[in-house]
C-alpha positions in Angstrom: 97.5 84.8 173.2 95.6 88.4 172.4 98.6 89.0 169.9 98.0 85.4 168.5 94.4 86.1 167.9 94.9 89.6 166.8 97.5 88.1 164.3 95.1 85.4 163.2 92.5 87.8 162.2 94.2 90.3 160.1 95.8 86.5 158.3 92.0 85.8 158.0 90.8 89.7 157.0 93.8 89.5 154.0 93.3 86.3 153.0 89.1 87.3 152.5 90.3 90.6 150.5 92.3 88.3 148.4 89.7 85.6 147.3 86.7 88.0 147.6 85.0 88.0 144.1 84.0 90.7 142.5 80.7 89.6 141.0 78.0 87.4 142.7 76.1 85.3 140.2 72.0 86.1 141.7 70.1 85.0 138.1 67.8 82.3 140.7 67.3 85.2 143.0 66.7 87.8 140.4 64.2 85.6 138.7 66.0 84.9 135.9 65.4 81.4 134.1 66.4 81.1 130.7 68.9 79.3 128.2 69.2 80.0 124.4 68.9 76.5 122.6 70.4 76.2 119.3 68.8 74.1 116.1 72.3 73.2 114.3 74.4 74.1 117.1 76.9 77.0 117.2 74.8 80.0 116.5 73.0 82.3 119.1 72.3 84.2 121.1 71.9 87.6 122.3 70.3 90.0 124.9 69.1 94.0 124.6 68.9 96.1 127.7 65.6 97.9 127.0 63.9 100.3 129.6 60.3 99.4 127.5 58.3 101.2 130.3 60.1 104.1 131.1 60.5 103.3 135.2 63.7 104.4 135.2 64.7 100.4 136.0 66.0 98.8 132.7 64.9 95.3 131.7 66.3 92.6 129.7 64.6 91.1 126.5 66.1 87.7 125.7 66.2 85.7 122.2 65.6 81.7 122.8 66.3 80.3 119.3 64.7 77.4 119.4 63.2 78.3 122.7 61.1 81.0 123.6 61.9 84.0 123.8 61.8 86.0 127.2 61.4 89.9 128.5 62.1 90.3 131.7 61.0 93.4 133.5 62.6 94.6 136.0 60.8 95.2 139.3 62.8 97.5 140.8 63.8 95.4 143.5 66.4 93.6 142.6 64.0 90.8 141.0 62.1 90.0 137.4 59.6 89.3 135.7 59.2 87.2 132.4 56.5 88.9 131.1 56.4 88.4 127.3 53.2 86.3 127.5 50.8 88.7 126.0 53.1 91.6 125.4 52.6 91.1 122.1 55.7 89.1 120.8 54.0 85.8 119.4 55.1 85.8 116.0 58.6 85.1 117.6 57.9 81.7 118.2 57.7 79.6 115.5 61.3 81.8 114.4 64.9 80.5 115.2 65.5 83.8 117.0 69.4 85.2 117.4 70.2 88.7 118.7 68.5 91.9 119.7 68.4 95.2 119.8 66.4 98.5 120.8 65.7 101.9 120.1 62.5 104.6 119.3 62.2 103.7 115.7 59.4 106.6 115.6 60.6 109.0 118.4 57.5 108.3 120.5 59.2 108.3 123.4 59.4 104.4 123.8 62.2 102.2 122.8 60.9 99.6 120.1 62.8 96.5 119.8 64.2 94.6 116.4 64.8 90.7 116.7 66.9 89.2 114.4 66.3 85.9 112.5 67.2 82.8 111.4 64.4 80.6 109.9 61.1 79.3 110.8 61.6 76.1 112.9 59.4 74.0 111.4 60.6 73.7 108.0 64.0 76.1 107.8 62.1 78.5 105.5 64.1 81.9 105.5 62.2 84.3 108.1 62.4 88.4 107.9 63.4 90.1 110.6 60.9 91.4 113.1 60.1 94.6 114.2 58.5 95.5 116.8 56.9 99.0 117.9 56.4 99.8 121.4 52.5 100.4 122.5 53.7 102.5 125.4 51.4 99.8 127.7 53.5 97.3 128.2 53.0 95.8 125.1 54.4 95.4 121.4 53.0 95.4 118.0 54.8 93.3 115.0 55.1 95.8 112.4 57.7 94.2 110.0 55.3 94.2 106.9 54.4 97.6 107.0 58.1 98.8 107.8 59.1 97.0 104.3 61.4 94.7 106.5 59.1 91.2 105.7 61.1 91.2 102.1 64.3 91.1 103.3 65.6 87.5 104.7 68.9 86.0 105.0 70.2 84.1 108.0 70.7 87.4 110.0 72.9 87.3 113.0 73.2 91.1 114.7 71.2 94.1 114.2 72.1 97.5 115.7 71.0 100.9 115.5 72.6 104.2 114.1 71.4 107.7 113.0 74.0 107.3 110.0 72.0 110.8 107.6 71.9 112.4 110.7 68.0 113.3 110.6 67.1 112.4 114.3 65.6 108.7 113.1 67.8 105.4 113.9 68.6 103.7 110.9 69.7 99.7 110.7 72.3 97.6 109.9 71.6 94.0 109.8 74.6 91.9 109.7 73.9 88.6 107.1 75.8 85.2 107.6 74.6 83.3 104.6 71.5 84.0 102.2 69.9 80.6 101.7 68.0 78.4 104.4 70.3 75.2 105.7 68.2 72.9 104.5 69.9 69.5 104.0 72.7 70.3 106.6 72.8 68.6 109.8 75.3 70.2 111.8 76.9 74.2 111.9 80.9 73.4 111.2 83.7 75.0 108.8 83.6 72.4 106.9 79.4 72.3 105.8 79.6 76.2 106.0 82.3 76.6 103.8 81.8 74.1 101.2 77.9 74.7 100.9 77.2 77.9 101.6 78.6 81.3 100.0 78.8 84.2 102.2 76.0 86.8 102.2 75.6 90.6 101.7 74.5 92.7 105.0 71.4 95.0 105.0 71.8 98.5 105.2 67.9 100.4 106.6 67.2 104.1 106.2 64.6 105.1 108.5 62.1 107.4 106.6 60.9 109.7 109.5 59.9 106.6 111.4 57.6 105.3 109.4 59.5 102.9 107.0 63.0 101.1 106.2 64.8 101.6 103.1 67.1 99.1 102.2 69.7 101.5 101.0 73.3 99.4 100.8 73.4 100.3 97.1 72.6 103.8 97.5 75.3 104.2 100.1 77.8 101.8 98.2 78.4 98.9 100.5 79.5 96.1 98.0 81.1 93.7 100.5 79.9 90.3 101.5 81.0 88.0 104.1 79.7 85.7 106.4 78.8 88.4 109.2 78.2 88.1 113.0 78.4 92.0 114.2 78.2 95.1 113.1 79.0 98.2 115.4 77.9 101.9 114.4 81.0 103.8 115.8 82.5 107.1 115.3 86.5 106.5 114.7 87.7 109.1 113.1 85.8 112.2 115.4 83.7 113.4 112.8 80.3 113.5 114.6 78.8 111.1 111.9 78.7 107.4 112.4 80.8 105.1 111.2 80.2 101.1 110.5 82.8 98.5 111.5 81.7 94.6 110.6 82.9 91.3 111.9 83.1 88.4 110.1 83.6 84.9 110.5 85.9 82.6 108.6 87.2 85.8 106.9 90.6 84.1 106.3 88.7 82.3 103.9 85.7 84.1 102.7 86.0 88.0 103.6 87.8 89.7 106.4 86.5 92.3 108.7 85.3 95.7 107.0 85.6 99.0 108.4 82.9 101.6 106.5 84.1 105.1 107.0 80.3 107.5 106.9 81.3 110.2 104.1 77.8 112.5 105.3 76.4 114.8 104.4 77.1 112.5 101.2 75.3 109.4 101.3 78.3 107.1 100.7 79.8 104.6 103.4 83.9 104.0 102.3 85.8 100.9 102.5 88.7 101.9 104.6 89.5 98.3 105.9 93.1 98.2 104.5 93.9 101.7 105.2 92.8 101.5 108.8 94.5 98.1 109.1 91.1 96.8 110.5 90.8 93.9 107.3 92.2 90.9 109.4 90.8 87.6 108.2 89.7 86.1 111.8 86.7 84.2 113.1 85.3 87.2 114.3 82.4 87.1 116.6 81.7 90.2 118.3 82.9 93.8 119.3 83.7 95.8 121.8 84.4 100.0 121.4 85.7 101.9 123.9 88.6 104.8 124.6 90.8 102.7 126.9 93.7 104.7 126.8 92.0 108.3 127.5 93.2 109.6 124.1 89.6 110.4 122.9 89.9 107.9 119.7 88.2 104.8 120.5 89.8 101.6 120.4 87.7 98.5 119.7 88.1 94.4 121.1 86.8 91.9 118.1 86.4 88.8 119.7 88.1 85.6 117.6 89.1 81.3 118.3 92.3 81.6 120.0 93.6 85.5 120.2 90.9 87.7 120.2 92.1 91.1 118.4 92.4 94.3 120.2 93.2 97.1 118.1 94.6 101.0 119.5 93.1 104.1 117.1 95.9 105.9 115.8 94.0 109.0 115.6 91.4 107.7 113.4 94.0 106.9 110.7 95.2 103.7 111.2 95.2 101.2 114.0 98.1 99.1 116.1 97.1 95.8 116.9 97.6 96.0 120.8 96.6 92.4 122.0 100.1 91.0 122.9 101.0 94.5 124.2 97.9 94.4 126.7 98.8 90.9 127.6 95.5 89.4 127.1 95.6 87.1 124.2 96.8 83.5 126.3 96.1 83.7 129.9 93.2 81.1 130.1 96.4 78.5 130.0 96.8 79.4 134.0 93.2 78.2 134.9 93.7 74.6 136.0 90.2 74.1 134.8 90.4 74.9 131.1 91.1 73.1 128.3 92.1 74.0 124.2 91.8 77.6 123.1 89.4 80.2 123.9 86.5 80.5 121.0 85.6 83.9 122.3 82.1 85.8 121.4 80.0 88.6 123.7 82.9 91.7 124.7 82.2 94.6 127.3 83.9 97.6 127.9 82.8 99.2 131.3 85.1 100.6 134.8 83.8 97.8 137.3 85.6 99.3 140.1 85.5 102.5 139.4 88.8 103.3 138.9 88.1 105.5 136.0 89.6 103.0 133.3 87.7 100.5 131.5 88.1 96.6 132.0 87.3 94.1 129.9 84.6 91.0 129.9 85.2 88.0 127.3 82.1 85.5 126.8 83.6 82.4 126.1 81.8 79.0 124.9 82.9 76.2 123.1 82.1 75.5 119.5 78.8 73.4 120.5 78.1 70.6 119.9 82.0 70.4 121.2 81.3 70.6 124.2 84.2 71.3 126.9 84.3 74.2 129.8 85.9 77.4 128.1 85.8 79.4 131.0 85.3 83.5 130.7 87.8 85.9 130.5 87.9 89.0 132.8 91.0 91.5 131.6 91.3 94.2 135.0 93.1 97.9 133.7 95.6 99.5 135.5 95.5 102.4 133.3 95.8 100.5 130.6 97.9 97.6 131.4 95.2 94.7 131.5 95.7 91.1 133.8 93.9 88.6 133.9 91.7 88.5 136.8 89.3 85.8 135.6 89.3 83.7 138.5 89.4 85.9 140.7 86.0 87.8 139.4 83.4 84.9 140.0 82.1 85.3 136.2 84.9 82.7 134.8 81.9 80.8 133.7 82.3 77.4 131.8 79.4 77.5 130.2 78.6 77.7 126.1 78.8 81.3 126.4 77.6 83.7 123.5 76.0 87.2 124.0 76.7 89.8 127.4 75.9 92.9 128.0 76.2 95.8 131.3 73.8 97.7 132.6 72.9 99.0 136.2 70.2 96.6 137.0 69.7 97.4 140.7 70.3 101.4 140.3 73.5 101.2 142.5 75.8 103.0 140.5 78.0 100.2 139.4 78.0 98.2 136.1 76.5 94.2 136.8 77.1 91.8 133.9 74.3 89.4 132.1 75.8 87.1 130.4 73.8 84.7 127.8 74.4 81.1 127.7 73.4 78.1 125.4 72.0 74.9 125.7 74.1 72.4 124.5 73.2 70.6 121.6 73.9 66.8 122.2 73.6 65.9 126.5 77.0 66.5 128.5 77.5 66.0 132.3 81.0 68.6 131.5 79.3 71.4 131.8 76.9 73.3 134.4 72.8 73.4 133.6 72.8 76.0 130.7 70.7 78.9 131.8 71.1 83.0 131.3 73.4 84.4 134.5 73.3 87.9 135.9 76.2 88.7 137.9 75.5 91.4 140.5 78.8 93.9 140.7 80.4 93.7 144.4 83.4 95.3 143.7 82.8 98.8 143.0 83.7 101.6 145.2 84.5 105.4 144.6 82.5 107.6 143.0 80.6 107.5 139.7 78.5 109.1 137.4 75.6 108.1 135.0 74.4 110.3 132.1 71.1 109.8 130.0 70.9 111.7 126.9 67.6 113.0 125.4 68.1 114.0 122.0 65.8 117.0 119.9 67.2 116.8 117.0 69.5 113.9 117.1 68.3 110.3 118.3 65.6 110.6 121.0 68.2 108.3 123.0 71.5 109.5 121.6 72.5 106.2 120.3 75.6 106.7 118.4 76.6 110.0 120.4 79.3 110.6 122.1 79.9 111.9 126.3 83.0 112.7 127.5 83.9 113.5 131.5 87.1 115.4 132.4 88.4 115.0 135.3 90.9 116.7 136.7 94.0 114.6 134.7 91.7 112.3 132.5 89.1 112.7 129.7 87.0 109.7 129.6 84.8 108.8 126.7 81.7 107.1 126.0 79.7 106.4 122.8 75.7 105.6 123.2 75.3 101.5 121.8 72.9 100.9 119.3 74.3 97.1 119.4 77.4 95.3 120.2 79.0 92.7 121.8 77.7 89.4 120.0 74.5 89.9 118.9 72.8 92.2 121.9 72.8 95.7 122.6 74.1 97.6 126.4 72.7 100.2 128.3 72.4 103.3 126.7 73.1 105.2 129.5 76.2 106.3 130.1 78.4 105.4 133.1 81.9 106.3 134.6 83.8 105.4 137.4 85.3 108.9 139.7 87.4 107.2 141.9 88.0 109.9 144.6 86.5 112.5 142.4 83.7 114.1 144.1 83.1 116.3 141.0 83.8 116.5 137.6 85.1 119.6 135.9 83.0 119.0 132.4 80.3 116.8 131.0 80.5 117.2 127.1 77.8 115.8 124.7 79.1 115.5 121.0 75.7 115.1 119.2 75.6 112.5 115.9 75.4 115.7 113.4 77.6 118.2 114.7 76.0 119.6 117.7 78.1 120.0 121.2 76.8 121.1 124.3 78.6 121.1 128.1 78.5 121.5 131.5 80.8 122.3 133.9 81.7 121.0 137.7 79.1 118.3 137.9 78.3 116.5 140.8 79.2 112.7 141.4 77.0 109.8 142.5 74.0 111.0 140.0 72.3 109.8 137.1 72.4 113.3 135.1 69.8 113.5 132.1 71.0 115.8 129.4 68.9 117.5 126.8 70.0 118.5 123.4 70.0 122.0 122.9 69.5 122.5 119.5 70.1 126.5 119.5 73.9 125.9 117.5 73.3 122.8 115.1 74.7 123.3 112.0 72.4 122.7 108.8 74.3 121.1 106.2 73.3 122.1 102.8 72.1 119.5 100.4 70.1 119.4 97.1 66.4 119.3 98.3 65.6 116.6 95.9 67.9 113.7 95.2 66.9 110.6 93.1 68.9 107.1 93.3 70.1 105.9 90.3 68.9 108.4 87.8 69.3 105.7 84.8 66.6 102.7 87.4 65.0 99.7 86.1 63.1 97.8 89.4 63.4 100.8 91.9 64.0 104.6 92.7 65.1 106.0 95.7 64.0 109.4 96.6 65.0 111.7 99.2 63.6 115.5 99.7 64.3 118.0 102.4 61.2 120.7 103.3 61.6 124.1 104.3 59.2 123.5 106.7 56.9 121.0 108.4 54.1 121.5 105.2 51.9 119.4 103.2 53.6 117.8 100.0 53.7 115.7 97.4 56.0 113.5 94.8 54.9 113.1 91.3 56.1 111.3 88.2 55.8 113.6 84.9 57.0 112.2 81.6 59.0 114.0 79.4 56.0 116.1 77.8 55.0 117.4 81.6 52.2 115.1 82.0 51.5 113.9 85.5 51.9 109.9 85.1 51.6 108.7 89.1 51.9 110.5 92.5 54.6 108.6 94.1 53.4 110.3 98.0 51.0 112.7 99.2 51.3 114.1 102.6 48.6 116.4 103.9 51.3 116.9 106.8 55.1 116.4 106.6 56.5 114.4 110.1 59.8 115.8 109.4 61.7 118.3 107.2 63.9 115.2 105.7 62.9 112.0 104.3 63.7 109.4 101.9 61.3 106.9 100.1 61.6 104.0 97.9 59.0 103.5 94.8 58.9 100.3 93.7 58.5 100.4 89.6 55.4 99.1 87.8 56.0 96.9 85.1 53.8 99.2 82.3 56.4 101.7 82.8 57.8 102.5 79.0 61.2 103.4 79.1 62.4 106.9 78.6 63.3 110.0 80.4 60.7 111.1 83.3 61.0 113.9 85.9 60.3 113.3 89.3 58.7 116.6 91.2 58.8 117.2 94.7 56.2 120.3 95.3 54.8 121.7 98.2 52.7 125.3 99.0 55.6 127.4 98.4 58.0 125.4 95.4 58.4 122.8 93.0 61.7 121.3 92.7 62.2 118.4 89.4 65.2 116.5 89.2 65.7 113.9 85.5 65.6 110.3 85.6 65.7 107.8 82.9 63.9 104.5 82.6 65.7 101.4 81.0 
């Protein structure tokens, strides 16, 4: 009998092992109550992982489309709070919100937030998107109009942040579906898109010391169009500047994907789409960067209808499509519960178990109003061999699935999951209640390591940068998100799973511009914060005065570099040296580089001008013509 028993329970001990998830879903516990409702189905939404308070616990700000949106702090207990009554984010309401993202626009020391836009509900009038500065109290203040975003409006789907010049101050990329409002269309499909709607053009921002956006797409020469759900700043080829790759839906027939190589110091972003093999005409929803193979190129997951692409860097000179070879591309056909192909949207990269190789989350959610259950995808690694483990995870949700995102919500040390769900559009008893779900990470054991950058002269968060561990076998890599996934934005802080490594034999920072810094045999089980030492940057070179175009019309674009932090000014002399407008007067520079946009009166005569930068020391002039 005591072998019977003894036998029974280790039956009973397996067996639990086997069917133990990995994730508990705790959104009712955590506080969490929230579901994205869409206007003409299919679009939206997204979530940003935004530590507004600096507690060290990192909360959640949620976009609603047609509901409100939410911003959830995080109490430090394992619970939130919706708290964005009074925090300063009404003029969100009467928008079709989409997706979000966060970073310190003016290096304040608080993340700021930009929300992305559709149109105003009430009548489907184009909306700008909204920026939003971070009072350091708690709350926001709505400072789109006097960023020179309110001008800029086109059915914008993702935003995310990147220091693409290099001068310490996130820039933007906005990524643009289609340019007018949908008036007169009932329903989101292929066919109304398609036949009434031409794709749009994407905004490219230059942040001018914090203080203003420059759209600068033609200055950097992005000519492309399409009709654009993400855009990912990313360094591919290992060049410490920041690269741009874009997914685009229905780009088998409108545009395929574009893949923007950063040329800096010269202000010029390449299409390299063909070269690099990235131009595949998909339904591309969302993206996913990370090294997966421990080569130190990182690899990137664009999320598609059916086979989602998965794409291996071949040194930063081409890419092998690596879906089938990963074996990820048709598994949902073994879950008794699905049904049709997977329409596949939010992507994470993150080592759930600590294993030191990265896994793989899928958001999945049916084209709504089509409603059916399109149940998650979870791809485990076994140093680089990914199965599907879906069921087996507890996050094979069925639900109308969009956005997700990772971040260490409880300050374990593991990665949980947040996954953003939609309402659907016409009622269904198919699927679940829609509502937001966090999933709580169970699974992870071994050791691990979380770094938080602080950057001097690069971003004051290190969005874009990269850290990479080495172990004793392995070098893992890790860039800082300024905005992925589908629409939303991770944790900027970065995290790896040690297995049984107790330390690590180096931390290295590559800093967005060139600088490097590292440390060597690191503890485990830490969050580390790194500061940028600044002792070995490298100054490039550049003209001190650059104008954009020289022959203008409507606009000029002017950027200057000081020699120090001095009073200036930049003035507009005709072509007999008299003084015809000061363009910007300073008494106090905020930063050595900057770049500003003067928009041309009309009772300017055409002809040749100077524009003079001066300052206590010089005066630099550089030609430009008037047409």
């Amino acid at each position: 009998m005591r072998i019977r028993i003894i036998l029974f329970l280790l039956a009973f001990s397996f067996n639990n092992v086997l069917t133990a998830q990995y994730f508990t879903e705790v959104s009712r516990f955590a506080g969490i109550d929230h579901a994205f409702k869409v206007d003409l189905a299919t679009f939206g939404g997204g979530a940003a992982i935004i530590d507004y308070d600096n507690d060290g616990f990192e909360d959640v700000y949620l976009t609603g489309g047609n509901n409100a949106d939410a911003l959830y702090k995080n109490n430090g207990d394992g619970t939130f709070t919706n708290v964005i009554e009074g925090a300063g984010f009404e003029n969100t309401i009467p928008i079709h919100t989409q997706g979000a993202t966060a970073a310190d626009v003016n290096r304040d020391g608080y993340k700021d937030l930009l929300v992305t836009t559709m149109y105003y509900k009430a009548d489907r009038e184009l909306s700008p998107n909204l920026l939003f500065l971070n009072n350091g109290d708690g709350t926001f203040k709505d400072v789109t109009r006097q960023y020179g975003l309110d001008n800029y409006k086109s059915n914008s789907m993702s935003a995310s942040f990147g220091d693409i010049n290099a001068d310490g101050f996130p820039d933007l990329f906005v990524a643009n579906y289609f340019a007018a409002s949908p008036n007169g269309v009932s329903i989101f499909n292929e066919q109304t898109i398609i036949n009434n709607y031409a794709p749009a053009v994407d905004f490219l921002f230059i942040n001018t010391s914090g203080e203003y956006f420059v759209e600068a797409s033609d200055l950097y020469g992005m000519s492309h169009d399409g009709f654009g759900f993400e855009g990912v700043f990313t360094d591919w080829d290992n060049d410490q500047d920041l690269d741009l790759l874009i997914a685009n839906d229905f780009g088998f027939k409108a545009n395929p994907n574009v893949a923007l190589r950063n040329d800096y110091p010269i202000k010029s972003l390449t299409d390299k789409s063909n070269g690099l093999q990235l131009n595949f005409g998909m339904n591309a929803m969302g993206i996913a960067a990370g090294d997966h193979d421990f080569d130190g190129w990182m690899d990137y997951y664009v999320t598609n209808i059916s086979a989602s692409l998965f794409v291996k860097n071949q040194n930063g000179t081409s890419f092998l499509n690596f879906g089938e070879i990963a074996g990820n591309t048709s598994t949902l056909i073994n879950n008794p519960g699905y049904r049709g192909v997977p329409v596949s949207w939010g992507a994470n990269f993150f080592d759930f178990d600590h294993d030191t190789d990265l896994d793989l989350f899928v958001n999945n959610g049916a084209l709504n109003p089509t409603i059916r259950p399109n149940h998650n995808f979870f791809f485990e690694s076994f140093d680089g061999d990914y199965k599907d483990v879906s069921r087996r995870t507890g996050v094979d949700d069925p639900r109308i699935g969009r956005g997700s995102v990772v971040f260490d919500y409880d300050n374990d040390g593991d990665m949980d999951l947040l996954v953003v769900n939609q309402e659907p559009r016409d009622p269904t008893s198919t699927l679940p209640p829609a509502r937001t779900l966090l999933f709580r990470n169970d699974a992870a054991n071994g050791n691990w390591l979380k770094i938080q950058l602080k950057g001097k002269r690069a971003d004051k968060n290190g969005i874009g940068s990269r850290v990479e561990v080495i172990t004793d076998n392995r070098l893992l890599v890790r860039e800082i998100d300024g905005g992925s996934s589908h629409m939303s934005q991770n944790s900027t802080i970065a995290h790896f799973g040690l297995g049984d490594h107790e330390t690590v034999r180096s931390v290295i920072v590559r800093w967005v511009g060139g600088n490097a810094q590292q440390l060597t045999n690191v503890p485990a089980n830490q969050l580390l914060t790194i500061e940028e030492e600044i002792s070995n940057i490298n100054v490039v070179d550049e003209n001190k005065l650059k104008i954009y175009p020289s022959y203008f019309t409507d606009f000029v674009i002017i950027e200057y570099e000081l020699e120090n932090i001095e009073p200036f000014d930049l003035s507009l002399y005709d072509i007999q040296g008299k003084l015809v407008k000061t363009l910007l007067s300073q008494d106090i520079a905020k930063n050595r580089k900057g770049i500003w946009k003067w928009e041309v009166t009309g009772d300017l005569v055409h002809g040749m001008y100077f524009i003079q930068l001066r300052t206590n020391d010089s005066i630099i002039a550089e030609k430009a013509f008037k047409l």
